[in-house]
N, C-alpha and C positions, 0 to 999 in steps of 0.2 A: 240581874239577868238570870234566866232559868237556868238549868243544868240540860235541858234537851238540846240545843245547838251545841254542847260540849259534849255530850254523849252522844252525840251522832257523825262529829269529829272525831274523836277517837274508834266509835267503830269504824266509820270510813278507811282510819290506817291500819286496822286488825283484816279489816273484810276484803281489800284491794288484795294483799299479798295471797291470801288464803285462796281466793279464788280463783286459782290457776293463773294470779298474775296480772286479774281485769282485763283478759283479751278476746273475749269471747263476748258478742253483743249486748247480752242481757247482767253479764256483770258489767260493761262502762257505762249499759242502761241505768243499774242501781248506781255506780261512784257518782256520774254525772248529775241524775237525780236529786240523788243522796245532797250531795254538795248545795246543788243550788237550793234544796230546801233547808238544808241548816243555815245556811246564810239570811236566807229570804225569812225566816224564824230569829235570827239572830238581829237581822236591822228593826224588825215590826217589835221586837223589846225592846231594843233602843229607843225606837220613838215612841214606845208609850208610856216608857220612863223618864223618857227625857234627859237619855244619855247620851254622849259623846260616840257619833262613828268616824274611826278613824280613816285616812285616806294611805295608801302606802304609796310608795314613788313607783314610778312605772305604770300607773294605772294610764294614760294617756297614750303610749303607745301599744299597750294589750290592748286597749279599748279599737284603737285603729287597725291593729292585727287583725280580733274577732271579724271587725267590717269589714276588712279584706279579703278574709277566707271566703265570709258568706256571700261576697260580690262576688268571686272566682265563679261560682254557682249559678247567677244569673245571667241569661240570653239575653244577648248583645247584636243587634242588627253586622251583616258581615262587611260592609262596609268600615267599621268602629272596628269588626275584630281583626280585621286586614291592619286596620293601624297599631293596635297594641301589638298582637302576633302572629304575623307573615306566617310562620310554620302550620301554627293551629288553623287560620284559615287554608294554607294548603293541604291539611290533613282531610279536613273536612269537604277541601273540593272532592278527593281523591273517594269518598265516603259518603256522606248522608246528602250530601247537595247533589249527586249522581242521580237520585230519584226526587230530592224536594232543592231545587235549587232556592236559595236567598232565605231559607227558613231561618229565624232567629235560631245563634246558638251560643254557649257562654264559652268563658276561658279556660272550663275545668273542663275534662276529657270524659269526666266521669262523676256528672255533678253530685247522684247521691251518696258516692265516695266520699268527695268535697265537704256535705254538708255534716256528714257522719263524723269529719276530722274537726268541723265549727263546734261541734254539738261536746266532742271531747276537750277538744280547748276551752271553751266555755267555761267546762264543769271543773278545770282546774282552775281557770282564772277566780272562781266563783270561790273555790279552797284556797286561793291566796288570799283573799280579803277576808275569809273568814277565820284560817289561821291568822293574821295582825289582831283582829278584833278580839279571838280569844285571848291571844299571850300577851295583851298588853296588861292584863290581872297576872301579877307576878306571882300569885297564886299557882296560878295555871302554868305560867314560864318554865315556875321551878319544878312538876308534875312534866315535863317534857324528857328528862334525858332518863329518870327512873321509869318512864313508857316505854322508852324505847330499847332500854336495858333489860326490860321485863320480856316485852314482845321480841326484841330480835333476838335476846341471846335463848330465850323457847324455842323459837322458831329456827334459830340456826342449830339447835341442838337436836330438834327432830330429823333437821336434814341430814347431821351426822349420823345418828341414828337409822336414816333410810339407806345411809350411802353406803353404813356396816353392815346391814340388814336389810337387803332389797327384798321385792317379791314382784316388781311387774306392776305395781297398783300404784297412783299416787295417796300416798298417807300410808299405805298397804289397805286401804280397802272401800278406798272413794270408787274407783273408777280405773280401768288399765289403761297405760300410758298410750297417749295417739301412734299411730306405724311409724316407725321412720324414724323413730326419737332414741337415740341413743345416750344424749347427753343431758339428760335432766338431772335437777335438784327439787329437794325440798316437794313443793308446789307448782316449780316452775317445770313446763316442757323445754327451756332451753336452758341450761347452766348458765351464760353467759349472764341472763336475764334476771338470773338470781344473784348473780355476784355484784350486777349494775344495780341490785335494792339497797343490799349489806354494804354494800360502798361508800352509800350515804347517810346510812347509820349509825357503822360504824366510828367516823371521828366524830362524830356527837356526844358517841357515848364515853369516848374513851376520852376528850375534850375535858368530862366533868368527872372523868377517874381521878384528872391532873389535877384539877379542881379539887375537889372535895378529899385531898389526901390530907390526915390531921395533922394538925401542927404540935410539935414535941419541946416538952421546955425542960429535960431532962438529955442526961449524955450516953450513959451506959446503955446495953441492949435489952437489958431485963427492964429497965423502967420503962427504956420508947416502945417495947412488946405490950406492959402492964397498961399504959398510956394509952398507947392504938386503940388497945379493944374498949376501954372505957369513955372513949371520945365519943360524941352524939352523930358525927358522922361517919364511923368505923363502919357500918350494916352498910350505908351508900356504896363508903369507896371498894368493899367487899363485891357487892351486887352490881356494880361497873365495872370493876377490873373482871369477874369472871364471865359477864357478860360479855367485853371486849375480846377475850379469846376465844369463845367459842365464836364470834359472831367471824373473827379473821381466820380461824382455822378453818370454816366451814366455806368461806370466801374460796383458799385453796382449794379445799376439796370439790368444788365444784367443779373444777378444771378450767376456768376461762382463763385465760390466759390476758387479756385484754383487763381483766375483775384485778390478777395477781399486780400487773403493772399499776394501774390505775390507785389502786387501795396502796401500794406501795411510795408512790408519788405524793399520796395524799398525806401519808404517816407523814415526809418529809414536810412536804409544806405544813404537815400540824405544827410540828419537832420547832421546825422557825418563826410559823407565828407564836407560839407561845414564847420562846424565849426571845421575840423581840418586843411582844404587848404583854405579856402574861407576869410582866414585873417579878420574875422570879427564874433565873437561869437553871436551876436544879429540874425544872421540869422536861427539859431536853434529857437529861440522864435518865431521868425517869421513862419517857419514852424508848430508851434505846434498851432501857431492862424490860419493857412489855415488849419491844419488838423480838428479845432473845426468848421469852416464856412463849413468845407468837410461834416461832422457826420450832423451838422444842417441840409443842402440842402436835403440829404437822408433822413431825417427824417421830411421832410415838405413833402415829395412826398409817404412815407410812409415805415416801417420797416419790415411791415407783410411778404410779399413776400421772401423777406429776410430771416430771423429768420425758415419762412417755405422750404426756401429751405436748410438751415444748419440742421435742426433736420431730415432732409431727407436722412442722412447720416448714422443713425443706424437706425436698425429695434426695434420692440416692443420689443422682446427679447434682447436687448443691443448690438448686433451684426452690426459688418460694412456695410451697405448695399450697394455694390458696386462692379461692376464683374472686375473695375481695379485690383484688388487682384489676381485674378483668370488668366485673362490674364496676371499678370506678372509672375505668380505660373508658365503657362503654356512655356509663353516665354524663362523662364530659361533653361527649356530641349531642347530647340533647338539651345540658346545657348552651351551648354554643346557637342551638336552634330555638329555644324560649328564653332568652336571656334574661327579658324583664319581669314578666310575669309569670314563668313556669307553668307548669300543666296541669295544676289545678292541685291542691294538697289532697294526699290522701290517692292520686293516681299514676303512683309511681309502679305499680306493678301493670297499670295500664299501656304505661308509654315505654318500659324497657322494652319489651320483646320488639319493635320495631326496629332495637339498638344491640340485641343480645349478638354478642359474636361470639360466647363461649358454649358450649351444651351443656345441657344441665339435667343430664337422664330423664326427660320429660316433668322435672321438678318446676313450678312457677316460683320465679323470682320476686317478691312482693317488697323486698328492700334494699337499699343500696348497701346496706351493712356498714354506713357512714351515716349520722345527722344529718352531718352539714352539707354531705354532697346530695342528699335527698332534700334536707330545705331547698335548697339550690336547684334543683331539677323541678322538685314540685311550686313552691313560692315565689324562683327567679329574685331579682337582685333584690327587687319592690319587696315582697316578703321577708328575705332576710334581713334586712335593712330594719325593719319594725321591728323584729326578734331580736339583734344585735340591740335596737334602744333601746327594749321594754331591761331587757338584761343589763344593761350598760347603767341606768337609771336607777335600776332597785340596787345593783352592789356599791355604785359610787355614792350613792348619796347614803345609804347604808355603814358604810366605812368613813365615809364626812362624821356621822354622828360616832361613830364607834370609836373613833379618835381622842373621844372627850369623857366616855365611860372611866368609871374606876371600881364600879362596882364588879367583885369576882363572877360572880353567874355568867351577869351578860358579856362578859369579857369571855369566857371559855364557848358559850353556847356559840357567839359568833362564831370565833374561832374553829366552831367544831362543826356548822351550817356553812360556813364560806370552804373549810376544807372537805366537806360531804362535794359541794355543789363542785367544785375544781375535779373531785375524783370521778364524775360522773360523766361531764366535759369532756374529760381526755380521754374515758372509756369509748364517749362517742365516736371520736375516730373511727373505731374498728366495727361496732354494733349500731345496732339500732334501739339502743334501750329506752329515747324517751318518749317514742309511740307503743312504748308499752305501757297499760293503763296503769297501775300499779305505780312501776316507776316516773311514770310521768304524774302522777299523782303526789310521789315524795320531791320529787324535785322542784314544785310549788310551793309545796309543805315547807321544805327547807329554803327555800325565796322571803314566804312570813314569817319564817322562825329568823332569818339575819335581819330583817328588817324590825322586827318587835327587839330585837333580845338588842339591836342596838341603838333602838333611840328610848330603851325602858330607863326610867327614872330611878333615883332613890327610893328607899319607902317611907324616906320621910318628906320626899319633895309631894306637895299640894298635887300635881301634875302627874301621870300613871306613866306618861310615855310622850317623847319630843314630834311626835306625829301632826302631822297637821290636820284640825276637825276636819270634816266633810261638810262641804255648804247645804244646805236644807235642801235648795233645788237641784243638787246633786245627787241630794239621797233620792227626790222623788224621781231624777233620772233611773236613777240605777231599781229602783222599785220595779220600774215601768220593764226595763231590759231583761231582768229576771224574769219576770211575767210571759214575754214575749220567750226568751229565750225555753222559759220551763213549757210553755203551748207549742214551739217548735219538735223539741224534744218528745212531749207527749204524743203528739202527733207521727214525727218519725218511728222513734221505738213502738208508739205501740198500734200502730199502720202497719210496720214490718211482723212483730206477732203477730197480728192476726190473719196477715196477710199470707206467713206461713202456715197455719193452722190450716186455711181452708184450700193451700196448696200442697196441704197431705194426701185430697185424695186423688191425685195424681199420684201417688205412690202404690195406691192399691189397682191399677191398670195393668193389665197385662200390655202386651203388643198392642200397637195399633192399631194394626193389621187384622189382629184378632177378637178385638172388644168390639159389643155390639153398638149401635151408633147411640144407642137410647142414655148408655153408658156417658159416651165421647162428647154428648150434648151437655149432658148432667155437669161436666167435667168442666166443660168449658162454662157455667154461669158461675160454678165455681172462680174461674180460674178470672174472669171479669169482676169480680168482686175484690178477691186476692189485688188486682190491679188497681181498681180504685182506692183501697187501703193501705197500698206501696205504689203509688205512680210513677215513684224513680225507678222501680226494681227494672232493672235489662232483662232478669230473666223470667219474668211473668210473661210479658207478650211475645219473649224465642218458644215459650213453650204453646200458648195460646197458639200462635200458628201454625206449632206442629197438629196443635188438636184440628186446628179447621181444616189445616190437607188432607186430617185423616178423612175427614165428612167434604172434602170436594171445593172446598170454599179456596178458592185460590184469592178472588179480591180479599177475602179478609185476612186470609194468611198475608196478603202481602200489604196492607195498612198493620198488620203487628208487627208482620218483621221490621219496616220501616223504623217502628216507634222504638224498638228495640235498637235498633242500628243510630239514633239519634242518642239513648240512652246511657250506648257504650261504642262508641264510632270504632274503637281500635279491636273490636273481636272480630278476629276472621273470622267463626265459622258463620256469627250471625251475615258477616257481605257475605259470602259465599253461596250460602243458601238464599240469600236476598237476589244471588246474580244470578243462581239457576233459575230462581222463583220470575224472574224476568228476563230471563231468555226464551219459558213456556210463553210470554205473552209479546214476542216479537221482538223484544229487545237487547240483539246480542251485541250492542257494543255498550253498552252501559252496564249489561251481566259479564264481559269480559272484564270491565274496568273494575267491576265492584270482584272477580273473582281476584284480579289481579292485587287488589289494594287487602285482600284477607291477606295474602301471604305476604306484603310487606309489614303488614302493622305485626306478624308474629312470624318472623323471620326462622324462630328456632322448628317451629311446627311443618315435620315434616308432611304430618295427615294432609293439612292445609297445601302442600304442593303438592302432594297424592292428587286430589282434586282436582287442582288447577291442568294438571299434568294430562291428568284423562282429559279433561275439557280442550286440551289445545288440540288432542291429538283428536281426539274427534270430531275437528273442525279442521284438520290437516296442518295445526302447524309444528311439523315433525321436530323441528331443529328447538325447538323454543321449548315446547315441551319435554324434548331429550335434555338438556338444562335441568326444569325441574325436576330431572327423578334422579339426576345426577346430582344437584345439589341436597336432596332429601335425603340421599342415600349416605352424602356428608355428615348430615346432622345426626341422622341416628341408621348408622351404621347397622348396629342387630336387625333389624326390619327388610336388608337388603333382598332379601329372598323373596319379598313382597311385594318389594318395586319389579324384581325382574320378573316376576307373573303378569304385574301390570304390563309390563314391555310386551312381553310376549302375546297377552294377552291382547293388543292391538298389530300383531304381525309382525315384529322386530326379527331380525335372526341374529345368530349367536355374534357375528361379524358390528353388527351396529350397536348392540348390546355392550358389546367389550368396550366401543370405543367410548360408551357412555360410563361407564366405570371408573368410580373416583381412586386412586393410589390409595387404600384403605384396608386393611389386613380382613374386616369382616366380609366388606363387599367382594374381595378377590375372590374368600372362601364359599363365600355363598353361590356365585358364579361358577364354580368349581363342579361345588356341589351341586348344581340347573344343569351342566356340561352332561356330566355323570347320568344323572334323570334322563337326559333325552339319547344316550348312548354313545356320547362322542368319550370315549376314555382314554385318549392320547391327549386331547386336548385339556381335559376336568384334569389331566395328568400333569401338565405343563402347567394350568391356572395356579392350581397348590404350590408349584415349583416359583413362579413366578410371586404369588404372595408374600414370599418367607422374607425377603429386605421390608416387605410395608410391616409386616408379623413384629421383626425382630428389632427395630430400629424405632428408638423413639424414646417416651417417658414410660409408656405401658407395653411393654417385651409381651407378645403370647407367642404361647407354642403351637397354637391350633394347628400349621400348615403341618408340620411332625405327624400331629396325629390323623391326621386326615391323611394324609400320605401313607403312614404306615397299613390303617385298613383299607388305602384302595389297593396296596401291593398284597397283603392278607386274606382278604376275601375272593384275590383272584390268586392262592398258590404261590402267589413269588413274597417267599417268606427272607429269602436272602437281603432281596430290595427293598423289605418291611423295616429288615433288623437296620440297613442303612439311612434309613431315615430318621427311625429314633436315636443311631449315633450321631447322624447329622446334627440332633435337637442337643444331645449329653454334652456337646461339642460350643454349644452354644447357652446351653444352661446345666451347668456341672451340678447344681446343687438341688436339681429337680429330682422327687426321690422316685415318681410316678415314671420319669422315663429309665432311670434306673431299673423298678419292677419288672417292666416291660422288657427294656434289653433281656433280664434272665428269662422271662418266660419264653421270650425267640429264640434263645440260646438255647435253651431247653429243649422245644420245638425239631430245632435242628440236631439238637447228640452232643454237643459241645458241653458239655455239664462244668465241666472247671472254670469256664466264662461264667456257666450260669450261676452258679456256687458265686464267685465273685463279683457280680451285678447283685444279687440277692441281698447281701452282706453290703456292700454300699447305699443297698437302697435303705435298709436296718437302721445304719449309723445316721442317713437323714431324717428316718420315719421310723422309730422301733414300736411304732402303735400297730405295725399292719399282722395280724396272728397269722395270716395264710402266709405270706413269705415266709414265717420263720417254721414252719410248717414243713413247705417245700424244702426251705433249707437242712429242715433234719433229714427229710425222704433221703436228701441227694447224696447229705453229708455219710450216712447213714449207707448208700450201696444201693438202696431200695429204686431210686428210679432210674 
């Protein structure tokens, strides 16, 4: 067999991690690729050799998985989809059949999602057949844990490196890290993500530390020292054991927490299967001296970071602080509502917002932060059921052969793939690590590496491996699958390129208000093109109809918004603007239903009731629409100043206003603050008054109503009633050093200088960063003021 299906194997596991992870289209474009052409290279040598292709277990239900994803994807008459899933056909009453009734539509909510999660599974399944086929050359087998020892403990060493030495850049000088990222490693934008690689690396490697320790036939220290380094395997067990600690220190240091557990669990279950198959009890000791040299390496580099991110797990008040809870609270009622067949893989960030009952500062939730409750929401039971075989199939019948091994290699490699695959497992509970490309790429990897390393042969048995051949018309099955499967792929990705490309020049438009039409026409042949090149994209034909409103074209804005609403049934803004786009043309009960059904499919979106909110009210339904600005106002609070414009804005007075006011410390303030504006200052006086139990009571204490009180007593003269409100706040947050400052500078204000002197000085002890206090404080101390 050539070396180009193995070199492109091993770059696959160097290029996945490197590339921020394989999360971004065009690297699971190459892994997926990648994969299926070293394979599809790897069987076309076989058969022209007239070698042996091996079969691994599980291939029968991954095979029926693939078919299930990519059926998820296909339009289904609504009759058929009434009987698989009630909910889905009611979603879609509620949505695209408001304007095309009885259109074919499929299971997935968001087929080119769907087909996007076929195209990635694929390209793993396609890296599980082709890891069995390389490692069955024990050649190659024994080249696995010193790969992995090479690249991880590199790579977990750069990350220590970055984590000593930050700069903002990943690498320091790829690229600056996306907004919003606080907790990266390595390559990875999330820690968590990095710790879910080295998890499964890590007892691989440390597996063949245990392994490849030399055997001493002397007693003293000075011979088994003389002895060690003279042994042909001393450079391995050196270049795995330092591999293994940088690879677990770096695990630490990334902060997951879910990575420390997980890796932790995994060490035990190594620690046991070795000393129950590893024919040698010494190797549990062995373990527990790398796990004491593990604790040491982290604790030279330091523990603080650490310790601070575990206590970050409950609140002051003893409570879990962490919206995983919430999201799986939420995920259950949509399992409950797709029980069998789930909502198509890959549109789970489709179907939560329908379900979100927690806020999430206008952030999109795209995962359940659990596998298996995301299997379950997306695949339903039907799905999980095939993933439980495919998995159920490769380890038992893998541990059947492994049973009967004696050879040391494949005894530790198992050993160190079945504890990789267990630590990844259990990290899934809390994350989402294996629709990350990367990791879901080693978690295959290590599917063929337990399956080669345990039914591999002697090297003196006739036989390479206890696998069973592949039948010829099997192979030309799977030829044919590749083919189809690589034409899908090619198609997708590079339909989606190009289809981006010529939707750049949409980006050089101004307004469209403002561009000349000659422009907007140009734009739009563009932008039909784009569409023909990605026919799933939702968002080619939202934007195509913005361009035809711009030129007047209301039928064809309303055949794209359409297409678009079929495309991604659950995007408000696309109903919303679908329901105004057909209320211009007569039809306001079907533009009500479609406005109405944007805000339930994204329940957290307050913009989305903004909307709806105006449309009730200017069609007079007062009450209905006081609801949604009341519940908007719930969701994102900071914005309230905005709804109560819109109140007003349609005639409301201050009286119906309040009553629409949710119990909320920002809305109270903000209504305060309108009160104020329009000149009522007894009342905006009373509103601040009345805020301070919503302010002060809860998880998150603000001071706002203090301050807001203090300058409306300040700006009108009554500095006495300023000074009592900010003792009101010192009274209720002793250790704020800001209302501290403040009390002395009213003190001051007023002549009281020994108060203020001792507010000053208190504020010091909490804050000795502020120069002007201490400033003041000499003036006064001093005589001077």
């Amino acid at each position: 067999m050539t070396d180009l299906p193995r070199r492109l194997f091993f770059a696959l596991l160097v290029f996945s991690p490197l590339a921020f992870g394989a999360t971004e289209t065009w690297s699971l474009a190459l892994v997926g690729g990648g994969s299926v052409a070293a394979l599809w290279l790897s069987l076309r040598e076989a058969r022209r050799k007239e070698l042996p292709v091996y079969s691994p277990p599980g291939m029968l239900p991954l095979a029926l998985f693939l078919a299930y994803v990519f059926c998820q994807a296909i339009p289904l008459p609504p009759l058929l989809l009434h009987l698989l899933s009630p909910h889905t056909w009611k979603l879609y009453s509620e949505t695209v059949w408001v304007v095309r009734p009885g259109v074919w539509m499929p299971v997935s909510l968001a087929p080119r999602a769907t087909l996007a999660e076929f195209l990635r599974v694929a390209g793993y399944g396609a890296f599980f057949l082709l890891t069995v086929q390389l490692l069955v050359d024990r050649k190659t087998l024994k080249k696995i844990p010193v790969f992995l020892a090479l690249f991880g403990g590199g790579f977990a060493f750069v990350g220590i490196l970055q984590f000593l030495l930050p700069n903002d850049r990943i690498l320091w000088i790829v690229r600056d890290w996306p907004a919003r990222t606080s907790h990266h490693f390595g390559t990875y934008v999330n820690g968590n993500h990095y710790a879910g690689l080295m998890e499964m690396i890590l007892p691989v490697v440390l597996a063949m530390f245990l392994s490849a320790q030399p055997e001493y036939s002397y007693h003293s220290l000075r011979e088994k020292i003389a002895e060690f380094f003279n042994h042909p395997r001393a450079n391995t067990h050196i270049l795995l054991g330092f591999s293994a600690i940088l690879i677990s220190t770096s695990i630490f240091l990334s902060l997951s927490r879910g990575g420390i557990f997980s890796i932790l669990i995994a060490l035990l279950a190594l620690g046991f299967l070795a000393m129950k198959h590893g024919k040698d009890r010494k190797k549990g000791r062995q373990l527990v001296l790398f796990m004491v040299a593990m604790l040491l390496a982290v604790g030279f580099l330091g523990w603080g970071p650490i310790f601070d991110r575990f206590e970050g797990i409950r609140t002051s008040g003893g409570e879990i602080a962490d919206q995983r809870l919430d999201y799986w609270e939420d995920s259950r009622d949509v399992i409950q509502d797709f029980p069998l067949f789930g909502t198509g893989f890959g549109t789970f960030a489709h179907i939560y917002p329908r379900y979100q009952s927690v806020y999430t500062h206008g952030l999109m939730v795209d995962h359940a932060h659990n596998d298996y409750i995301e299997l379950l929401v997306e695949g339903g039971i039907a799905g999980t059921g095939l993933v439980v075989w495919f998995l159920f199939a490769v380890v038992s019948a893998s541990y059947r052969k492994f049973s009967k091994r004696r050879n040391r290699t494949s005894i530790y490699l198992f050993l160190g793939g079945l504890a990789g695959l267990l630590s990844i497992l259990f990290h899934s509970v809390t994350d989402f690590n294996l629709h990350i490309g990367a990791n879901g790429l080693y978690f295959f990897f290590l599917l063929g590496l337990v399956a080669s390393a345990a039914a591999s042969r002697s090297p003196k048995s006739r036989r390479k491996t206890n696998l069973s051949v592949m039948l010829a018309r099997r192979l030309s099955r799977t030829f044919v699958l590749l083919g189809v499967t690589a034409l899908i792929g090619g198609v997708f990705y590079g339909g989606a390129a190009l289809s981006a490309v010529c939707m750049r020049s949409f980006d050089r438009l101004d307004s469209l208000s403002q561009t000349e039409p000659k422009n907007i026409t140009a734009a739009l042949e563009q932008g039909k093109l784009a569409r023909n090149l990605d026919p799933l994209s939702p968002q080619v034909p939202f934007i195509l109809a913005d361009l035809s409103l711009a030129v007047e074209d209301r039928a064809q804005a309303l055949e794209y918004l359409t297409a678009a609403l079929r495309l991604d049934p659950t995007n408000g803004e696309v109903a919303q603007k679908l329901g105004l786009l057909l209320e211009l043309w007569g039809e306001e009960e079907k533009g009500k239903r479609l406005l109405r059904s944007g805000v339930e499919n994204n329940a957290s979106n307050p913009e989305l009731r903004k909307v709806y909110a105006s449309w009730l009210f200017s069609h007079g339904h007062w009450e209905e629409g006081l609801g949604q600005v009341r519940t908007a106002m719930t969701w994102d609070p900071r914005r309230s100043r905005d709804y109560l414009t819109l109140l007003a804005l349609y005639g409301f007075d201050a009286e119906s206003i309040d009553s629409a006011l949710p119990p909320l410390c920002q809305a109270q303030i903000a209504f305060g603050d309108y009160l104020l504006d329009l000149g009522f200052d007894s009342r905006g006086e009373r509103t601040y008054r009345r805020a301070i139990p919503f302010c002060t009571e809860g998880e998150s204490p603000s001071t706002a109503p203090f301050w807001h009180l203090k300058k409306f007593y300040f700006d009108r003269g009554r500095t006495e009633e300023a000074l009592q409100a900010i003792q009101q706040g010192i009274e209720l947050f002793p250790r704020d050093p800001g209302f501290r400052r403040e009390a002395g500078f009213l003190y001051e204000r007023l002549g009281v200088t020994y108060r203020a002197i001792e507010e000053y000085r208190k504020s010091l002890l909490l804050d000795p960063g502020k120069g002007w206090v201490r400033k003041r404080l000499e003036i006064l101390t001093e005589g001077g003021g």
